[in-house]
PASEBA-1860 file (N, C-alpha, C; in nm, 3 decimals):
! residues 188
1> XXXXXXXX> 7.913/11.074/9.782/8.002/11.118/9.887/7.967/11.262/9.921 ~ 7.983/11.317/10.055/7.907/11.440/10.097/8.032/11.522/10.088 ~ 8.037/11.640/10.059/8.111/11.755/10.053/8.248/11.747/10.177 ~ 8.228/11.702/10.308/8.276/11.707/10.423/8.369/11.583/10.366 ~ 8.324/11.464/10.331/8.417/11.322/10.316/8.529/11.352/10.182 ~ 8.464/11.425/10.069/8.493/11.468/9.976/8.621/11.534/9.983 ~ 8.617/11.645/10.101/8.736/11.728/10.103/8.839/11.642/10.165 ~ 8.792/11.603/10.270/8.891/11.480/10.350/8.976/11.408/10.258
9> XXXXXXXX> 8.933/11.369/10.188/8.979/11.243/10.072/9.028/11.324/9.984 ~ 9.003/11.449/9.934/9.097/11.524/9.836/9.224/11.583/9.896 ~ 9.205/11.594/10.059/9.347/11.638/10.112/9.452/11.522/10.129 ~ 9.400/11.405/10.171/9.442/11.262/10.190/9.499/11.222/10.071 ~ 9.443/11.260/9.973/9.490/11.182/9.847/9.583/11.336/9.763 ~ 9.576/11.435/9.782/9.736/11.555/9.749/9.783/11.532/9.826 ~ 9.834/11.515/9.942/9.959/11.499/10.028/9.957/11.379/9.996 ~ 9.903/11.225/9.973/9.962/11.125/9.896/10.070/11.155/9.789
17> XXXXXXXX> 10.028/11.222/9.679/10.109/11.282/9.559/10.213/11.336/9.589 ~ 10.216/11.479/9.718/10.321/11.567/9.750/10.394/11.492/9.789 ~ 10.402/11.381/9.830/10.485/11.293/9.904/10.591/11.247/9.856 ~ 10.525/11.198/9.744/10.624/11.136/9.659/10.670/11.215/9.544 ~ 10.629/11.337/9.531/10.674/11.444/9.430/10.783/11.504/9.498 ~ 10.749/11.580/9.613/10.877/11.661/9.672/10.911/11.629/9.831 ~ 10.823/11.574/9.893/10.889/11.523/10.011/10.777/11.596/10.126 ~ 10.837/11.539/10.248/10.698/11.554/10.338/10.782/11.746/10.428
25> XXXXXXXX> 10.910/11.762/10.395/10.934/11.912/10.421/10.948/11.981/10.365 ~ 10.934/11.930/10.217/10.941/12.035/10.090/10.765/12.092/10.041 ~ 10.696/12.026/10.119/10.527/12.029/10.090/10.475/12.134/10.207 ~ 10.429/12.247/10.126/10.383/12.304/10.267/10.214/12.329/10.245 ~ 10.151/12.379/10.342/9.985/12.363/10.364/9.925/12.431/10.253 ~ 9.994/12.533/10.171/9.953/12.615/10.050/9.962/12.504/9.956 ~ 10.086/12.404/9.943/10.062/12.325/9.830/9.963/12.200/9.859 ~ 9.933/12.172/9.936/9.793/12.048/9.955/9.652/12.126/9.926
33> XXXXXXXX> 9.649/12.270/9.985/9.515/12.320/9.955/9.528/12.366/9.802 ~ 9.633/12.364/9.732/9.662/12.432/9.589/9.581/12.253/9.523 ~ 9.688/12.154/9.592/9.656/12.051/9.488/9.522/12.001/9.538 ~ 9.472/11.994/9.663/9.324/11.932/9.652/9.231/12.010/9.626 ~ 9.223/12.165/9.585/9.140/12.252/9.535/9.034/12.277/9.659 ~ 9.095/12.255/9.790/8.980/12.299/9.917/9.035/12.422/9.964 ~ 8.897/12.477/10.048/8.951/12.596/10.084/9.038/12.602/10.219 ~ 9.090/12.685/10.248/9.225/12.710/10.326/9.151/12.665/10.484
41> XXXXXXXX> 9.082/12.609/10.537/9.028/12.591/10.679/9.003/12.447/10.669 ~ 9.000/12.351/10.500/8.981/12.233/10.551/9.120/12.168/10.627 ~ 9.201/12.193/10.566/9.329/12.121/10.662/9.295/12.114/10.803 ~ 9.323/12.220/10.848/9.284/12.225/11.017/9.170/12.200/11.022 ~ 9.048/12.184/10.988/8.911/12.098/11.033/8.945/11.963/11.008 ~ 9.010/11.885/10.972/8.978/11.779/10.986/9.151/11.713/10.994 ~ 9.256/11.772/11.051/9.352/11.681/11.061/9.419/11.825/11.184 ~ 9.539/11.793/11.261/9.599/11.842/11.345/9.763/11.886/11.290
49> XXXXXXXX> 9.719/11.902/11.177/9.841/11.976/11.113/9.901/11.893/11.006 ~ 10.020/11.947/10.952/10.076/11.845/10.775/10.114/11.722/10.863 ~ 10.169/11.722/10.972/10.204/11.585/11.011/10.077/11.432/11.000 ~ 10.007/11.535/11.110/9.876/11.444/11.127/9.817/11.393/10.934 ~ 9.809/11.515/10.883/9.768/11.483/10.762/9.873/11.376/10.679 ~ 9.999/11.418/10.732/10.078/11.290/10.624/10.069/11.129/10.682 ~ 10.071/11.088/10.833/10.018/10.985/10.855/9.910/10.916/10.780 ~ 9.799/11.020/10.764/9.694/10.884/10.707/9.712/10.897/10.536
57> XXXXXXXX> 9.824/11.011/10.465/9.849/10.996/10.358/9.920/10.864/10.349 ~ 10.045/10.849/10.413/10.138/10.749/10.401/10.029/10.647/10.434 ~ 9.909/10.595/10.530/9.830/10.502/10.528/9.777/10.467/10.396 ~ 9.720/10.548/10.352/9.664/10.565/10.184/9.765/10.481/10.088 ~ 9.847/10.539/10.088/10.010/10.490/9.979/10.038/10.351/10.019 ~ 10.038/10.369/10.171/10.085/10.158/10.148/9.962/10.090/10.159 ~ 9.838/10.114/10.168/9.725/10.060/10.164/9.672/10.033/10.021 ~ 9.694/10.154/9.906/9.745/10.114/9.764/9.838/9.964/9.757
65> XXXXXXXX> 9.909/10.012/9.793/10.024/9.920/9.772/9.969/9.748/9.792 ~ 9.892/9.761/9.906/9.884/9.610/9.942/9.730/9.573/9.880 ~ 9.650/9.657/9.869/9.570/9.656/9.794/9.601/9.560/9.634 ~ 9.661/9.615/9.560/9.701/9.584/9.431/9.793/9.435/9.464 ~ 9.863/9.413/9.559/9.929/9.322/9.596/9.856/9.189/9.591 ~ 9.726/9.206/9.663/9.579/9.097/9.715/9.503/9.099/9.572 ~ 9.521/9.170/9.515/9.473/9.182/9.394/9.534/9.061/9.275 ~ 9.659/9.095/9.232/9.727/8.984/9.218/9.741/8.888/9.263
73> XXXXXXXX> 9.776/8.854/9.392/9.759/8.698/9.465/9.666/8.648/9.459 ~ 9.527/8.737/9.464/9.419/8.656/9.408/9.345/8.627/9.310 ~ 9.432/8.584/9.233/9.414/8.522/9.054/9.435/8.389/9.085 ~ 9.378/8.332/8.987/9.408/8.154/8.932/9.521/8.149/8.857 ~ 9.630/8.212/8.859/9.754/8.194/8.802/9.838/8.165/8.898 ~ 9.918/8.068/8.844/10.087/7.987/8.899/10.147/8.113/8.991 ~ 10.250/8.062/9.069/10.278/8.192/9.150/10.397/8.229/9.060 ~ 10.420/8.215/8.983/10.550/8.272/8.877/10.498/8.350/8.788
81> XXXXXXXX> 10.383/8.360/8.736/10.295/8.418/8.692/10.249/8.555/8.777 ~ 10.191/8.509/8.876/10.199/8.624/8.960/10.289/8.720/9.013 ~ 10.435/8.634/9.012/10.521/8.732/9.042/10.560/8.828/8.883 ~ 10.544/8.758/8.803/10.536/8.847/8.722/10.463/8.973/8.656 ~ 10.299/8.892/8.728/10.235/9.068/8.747/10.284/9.197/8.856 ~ 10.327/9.089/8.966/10.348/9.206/9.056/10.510/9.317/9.015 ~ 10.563/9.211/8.948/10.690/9.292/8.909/10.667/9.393/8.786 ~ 10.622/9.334/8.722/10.554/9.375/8.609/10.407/9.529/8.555
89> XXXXXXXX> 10.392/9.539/8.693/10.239/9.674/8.690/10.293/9.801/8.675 ~ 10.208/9.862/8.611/10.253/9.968/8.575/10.301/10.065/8.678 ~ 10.423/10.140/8.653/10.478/10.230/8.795/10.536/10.347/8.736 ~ 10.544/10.495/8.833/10.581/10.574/8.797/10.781/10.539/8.775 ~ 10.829/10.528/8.693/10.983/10.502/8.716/11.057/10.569/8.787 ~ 11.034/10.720/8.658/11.112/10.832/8.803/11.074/10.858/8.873 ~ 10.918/10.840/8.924/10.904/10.873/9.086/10.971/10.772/9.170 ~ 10.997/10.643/9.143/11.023/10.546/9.228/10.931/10.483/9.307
97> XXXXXXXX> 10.938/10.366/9.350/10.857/10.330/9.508/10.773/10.378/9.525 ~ 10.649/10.343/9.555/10.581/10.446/9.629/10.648/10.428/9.829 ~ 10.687/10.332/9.866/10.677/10.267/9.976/10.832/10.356/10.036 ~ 10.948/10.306/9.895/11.083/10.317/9.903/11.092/10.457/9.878 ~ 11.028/10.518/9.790/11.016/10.678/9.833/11.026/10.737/9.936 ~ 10.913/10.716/10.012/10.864/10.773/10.160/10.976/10.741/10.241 ~ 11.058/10.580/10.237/11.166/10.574/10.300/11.272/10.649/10.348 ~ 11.302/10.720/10.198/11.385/10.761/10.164/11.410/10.898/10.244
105> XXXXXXXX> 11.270/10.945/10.271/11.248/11.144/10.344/11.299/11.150/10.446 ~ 11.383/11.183/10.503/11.391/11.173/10.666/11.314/11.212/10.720 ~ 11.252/11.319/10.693/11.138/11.358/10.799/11.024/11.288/10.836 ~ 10.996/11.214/10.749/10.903/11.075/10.749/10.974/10.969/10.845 ~ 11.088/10.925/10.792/11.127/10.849/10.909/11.217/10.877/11.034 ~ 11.235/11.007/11.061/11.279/11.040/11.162/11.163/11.033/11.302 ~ 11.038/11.038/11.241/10.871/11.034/11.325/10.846/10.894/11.283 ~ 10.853/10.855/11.431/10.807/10.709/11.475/10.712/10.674/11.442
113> XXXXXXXX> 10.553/10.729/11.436/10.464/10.730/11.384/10.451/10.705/11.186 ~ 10.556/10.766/11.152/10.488/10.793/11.032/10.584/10.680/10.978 ~ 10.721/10.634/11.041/10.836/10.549/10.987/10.748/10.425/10.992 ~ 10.656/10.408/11.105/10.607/10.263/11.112/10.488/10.247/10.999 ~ 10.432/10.328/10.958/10.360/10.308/10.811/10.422/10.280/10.713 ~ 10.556/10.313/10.691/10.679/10.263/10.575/10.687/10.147/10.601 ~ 10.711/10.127/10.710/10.746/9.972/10.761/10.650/9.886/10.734 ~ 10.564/9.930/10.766/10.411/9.853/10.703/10.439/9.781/10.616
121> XXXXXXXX> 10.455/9.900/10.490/10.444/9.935/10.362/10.567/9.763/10.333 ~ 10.693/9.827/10.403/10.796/9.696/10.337/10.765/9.552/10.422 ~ 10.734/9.565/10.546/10.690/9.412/10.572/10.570/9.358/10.515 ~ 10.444/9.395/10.467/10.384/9.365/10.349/10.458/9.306/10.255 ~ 10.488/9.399/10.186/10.586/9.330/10.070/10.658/9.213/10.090 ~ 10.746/9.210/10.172/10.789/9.097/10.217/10.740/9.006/10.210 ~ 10.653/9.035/10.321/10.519/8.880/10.322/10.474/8.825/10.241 ~ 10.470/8.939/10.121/10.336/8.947/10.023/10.475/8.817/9.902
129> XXXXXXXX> 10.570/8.851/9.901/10.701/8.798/9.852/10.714/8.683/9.867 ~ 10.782/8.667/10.028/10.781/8.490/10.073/10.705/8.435/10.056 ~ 10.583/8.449/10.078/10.466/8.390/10.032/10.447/8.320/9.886 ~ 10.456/8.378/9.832/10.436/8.397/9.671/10.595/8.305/9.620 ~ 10.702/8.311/9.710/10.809/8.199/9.646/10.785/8.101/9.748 ~ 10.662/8.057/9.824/10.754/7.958/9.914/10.557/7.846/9.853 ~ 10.499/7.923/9.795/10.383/7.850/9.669/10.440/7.837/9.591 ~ 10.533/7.879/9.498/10.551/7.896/9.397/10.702/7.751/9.391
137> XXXXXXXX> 10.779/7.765/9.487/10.897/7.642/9.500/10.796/7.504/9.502 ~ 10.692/7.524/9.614/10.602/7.443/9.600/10.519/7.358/9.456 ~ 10.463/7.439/9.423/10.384/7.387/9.284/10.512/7.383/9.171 ~ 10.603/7.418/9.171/10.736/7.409/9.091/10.707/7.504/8.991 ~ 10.621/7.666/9.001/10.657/7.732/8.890/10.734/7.813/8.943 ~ 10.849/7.832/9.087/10.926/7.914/9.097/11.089/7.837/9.132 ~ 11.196/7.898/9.119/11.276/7.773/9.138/11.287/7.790/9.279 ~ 11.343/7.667/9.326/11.363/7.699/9.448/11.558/7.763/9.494
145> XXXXXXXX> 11.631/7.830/9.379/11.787/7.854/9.426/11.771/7.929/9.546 ~ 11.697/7.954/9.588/11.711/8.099/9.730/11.599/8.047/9.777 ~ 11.621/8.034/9.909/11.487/7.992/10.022/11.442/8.146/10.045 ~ 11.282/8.115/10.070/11.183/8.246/10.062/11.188/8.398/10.057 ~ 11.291/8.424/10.218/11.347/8.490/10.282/11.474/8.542/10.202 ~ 11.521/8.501/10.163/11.681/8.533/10.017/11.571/8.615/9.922 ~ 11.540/8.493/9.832/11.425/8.588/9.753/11.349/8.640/9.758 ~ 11.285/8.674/9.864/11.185/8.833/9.871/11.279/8.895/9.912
153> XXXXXXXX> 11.391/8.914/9.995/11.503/9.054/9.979/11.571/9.028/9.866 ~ 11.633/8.980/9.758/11.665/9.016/9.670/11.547/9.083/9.558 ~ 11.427/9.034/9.578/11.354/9.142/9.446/11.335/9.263/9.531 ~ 11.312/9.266/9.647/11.278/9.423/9.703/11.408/9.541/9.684 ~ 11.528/9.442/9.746/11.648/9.541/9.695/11.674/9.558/9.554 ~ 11.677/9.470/9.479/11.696/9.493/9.304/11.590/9.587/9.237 ~ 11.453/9.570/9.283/11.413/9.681/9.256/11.411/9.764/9.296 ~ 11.413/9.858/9.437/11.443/9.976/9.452/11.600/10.000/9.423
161> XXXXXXXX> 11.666/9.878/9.391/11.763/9.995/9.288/11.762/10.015/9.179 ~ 11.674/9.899/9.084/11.665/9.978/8.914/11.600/10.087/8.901 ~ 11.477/10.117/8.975/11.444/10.290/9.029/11.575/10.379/9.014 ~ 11.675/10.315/9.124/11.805/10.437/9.096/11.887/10.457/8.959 ~ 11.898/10.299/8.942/11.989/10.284/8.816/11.858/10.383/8.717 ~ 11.795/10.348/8.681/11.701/10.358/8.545/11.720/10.500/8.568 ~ 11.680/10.600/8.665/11.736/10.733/8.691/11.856/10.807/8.635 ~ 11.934/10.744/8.764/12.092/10.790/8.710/12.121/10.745/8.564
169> XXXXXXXX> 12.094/10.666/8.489/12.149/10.640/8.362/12.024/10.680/8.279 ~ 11.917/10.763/8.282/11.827/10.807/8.272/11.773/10.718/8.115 ~ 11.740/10.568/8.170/11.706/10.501/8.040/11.611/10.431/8.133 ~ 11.488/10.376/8.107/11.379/10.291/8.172/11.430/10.206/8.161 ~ 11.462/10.158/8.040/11.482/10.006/7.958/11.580/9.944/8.109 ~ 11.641/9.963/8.172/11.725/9.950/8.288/11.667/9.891/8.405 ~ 11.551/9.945/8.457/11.475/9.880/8.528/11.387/9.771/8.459 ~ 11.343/9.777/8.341/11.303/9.639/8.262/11.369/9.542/8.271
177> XXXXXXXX> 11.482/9.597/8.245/11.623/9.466/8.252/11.601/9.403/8.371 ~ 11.629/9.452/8.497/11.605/9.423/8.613/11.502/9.352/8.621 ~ 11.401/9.373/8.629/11.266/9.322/8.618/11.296/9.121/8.534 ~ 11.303/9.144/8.396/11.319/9.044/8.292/11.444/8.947/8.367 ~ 11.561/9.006/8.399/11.705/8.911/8.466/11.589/8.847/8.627 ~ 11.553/8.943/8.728/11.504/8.878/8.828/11.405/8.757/8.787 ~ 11.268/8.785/8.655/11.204/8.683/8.660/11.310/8.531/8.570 ~ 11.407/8.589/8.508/11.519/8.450/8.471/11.562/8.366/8.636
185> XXXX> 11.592/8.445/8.666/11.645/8.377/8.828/11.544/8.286/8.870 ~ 11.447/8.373/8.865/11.340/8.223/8.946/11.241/8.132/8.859 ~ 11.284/8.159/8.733/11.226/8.059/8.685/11.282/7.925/8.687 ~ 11.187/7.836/8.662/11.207/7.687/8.743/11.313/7.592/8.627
END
């Protein structure tokens, strides 16, 4: 990778981080050039300011996201199985979400631009969800109590709230729970 792509991708990928560390107005241009270690002129050479730069961050973050998603779906395992990797991968706890994070900023979703990369981020999931229960009712390793649509919004909301719970009651084991009770629900 050449020096020029290099810096690009080290600013792309610290304002990924700042994002979800302190927020897209708590991050200012000293802390992306602090965390990607470039000098103070790459920002403005290659993006049109923190905004422009947080767009293709937030691209980065749910492109992770669905990345790892296709990753899992494409195994030779039962889709109950799979939902259990996807529930199951390793995640920052107290950071939360990467997706439901970004949600969360207003300043992110107050900009139409940058809200519709969140959106991305959760209709993916979704998809990536129904999908995965409406194989899974199918081949009978998921149950079928909730048609597709029920159960991909109930794991998306249950987990971005054991994120909160596991927080506020500052115990992980909380979002495990969550995790372990959701895969009881759909097992067959």
């Amino acid at each position: 990778m050449n020096n020029k792509q290099n810096s690009k991708e080290k600013l792309i990928k610290a304002m990924a981080e700042l994002l979800l560390e302190k927020g897209l107005a708590a991050t200012s241009p000293r802390d992306i050039l602090t965390r990607a270690e470039v000098g103070q002129g790459s920002l403005y050479h290659y993006f049109n300011g923190k905004e422009d730069l947080c767009l293709y961050a937030i691209k980065y973050n749910v492109d992770q996201l669905i990345s790892f998603n296709a990753s899992v779906l494409n195994t030779d395992k039962k889709a109950y199985n799979k939902l259990s990797d996807l529930l199951f991968k390793a995640r920052n706890i107290d950071r939360g979400c990467v997706v439901g994070q970004m949600a969360r900023d207003r300043a992110i979703m107050e900009n139409k631009k940058l809200a519709s990369e969140v959106n991305r981020g959760f209709e993916s999931m979704k998809k990536t969800l129904e999908s995965l229960i409406k194989i899974g009712i199918a081949d009978g390793s998921i149950s079928n109590i909730l048609a597709p649509l029920e159960a991909a919004t109930l794991l998306m909301s249950a987990l971005q709230g054991a994120y909160i719970s596991a927080k506020g009651l500052q115990d992980d084991s909380y979002f495990h729970l969550t995790i372990n009770t959701l895969l009881k629900i759909f097992s067959p």
